[in-house]
DOPAFI-954199 format. One record per residue (C-alpha): residue number from 1; x, y, z. Coordinates in Angstrom, 2 decimals. Example, Ala and Ser with C-alpha at 12.3 -4.5 7.8 and 13.67 -1.06 7.14 Angstrom:
<1,<12.30,-4.50,7.80>>
<2,<13.67,-1.06,7.14>>
END
This chain:
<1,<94.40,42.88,90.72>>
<2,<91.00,43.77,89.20>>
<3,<87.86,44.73,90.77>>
<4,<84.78,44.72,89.36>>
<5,<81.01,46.19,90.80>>
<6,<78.14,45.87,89.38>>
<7,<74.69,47.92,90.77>>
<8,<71.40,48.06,89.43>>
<9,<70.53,51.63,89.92>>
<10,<66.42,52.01,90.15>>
<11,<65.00,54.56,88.00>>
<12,<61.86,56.77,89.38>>
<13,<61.01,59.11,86.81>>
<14,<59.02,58.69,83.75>>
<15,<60.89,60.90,81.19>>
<16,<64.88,59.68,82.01>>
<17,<62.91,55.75,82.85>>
<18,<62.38,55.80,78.45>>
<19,<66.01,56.52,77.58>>
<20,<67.88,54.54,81.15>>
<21,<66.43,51.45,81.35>>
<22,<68.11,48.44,80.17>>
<23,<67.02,45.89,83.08>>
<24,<64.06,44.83,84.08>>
<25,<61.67,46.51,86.50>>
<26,<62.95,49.93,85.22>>
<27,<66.53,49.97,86.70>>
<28,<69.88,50.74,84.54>>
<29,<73.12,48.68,85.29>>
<30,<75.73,50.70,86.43>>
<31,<79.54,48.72,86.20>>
<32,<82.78,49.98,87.51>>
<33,<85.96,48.92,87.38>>
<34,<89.22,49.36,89.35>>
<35,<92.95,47.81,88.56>>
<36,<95.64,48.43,91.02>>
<37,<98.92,46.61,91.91>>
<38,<99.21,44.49,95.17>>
<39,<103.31,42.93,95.19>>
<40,<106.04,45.37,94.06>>
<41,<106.98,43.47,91.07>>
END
């Protein structure tokens, strides 16, 4: 099994908001993900 998470983390400075951002209203997409085994076989 596979889980997946997505969070748009807002940005409040000026100087790291230039290099960060890649959504709109000055956020940067942060993504995870997590595999793990659920049935012994």
């Amino acid at each position: 099994m596979a889980l997946r998470v997505f969070y748009e983390y807002p940005l409040y400075t000026d100087i790291v908001d230039r290099f960060l951002s890649d959504l709109d209203d000055n956020k940067h997409l942060l993504m995870s993900v997590a595999v793990f085994q659920t049935e012994p076989f």
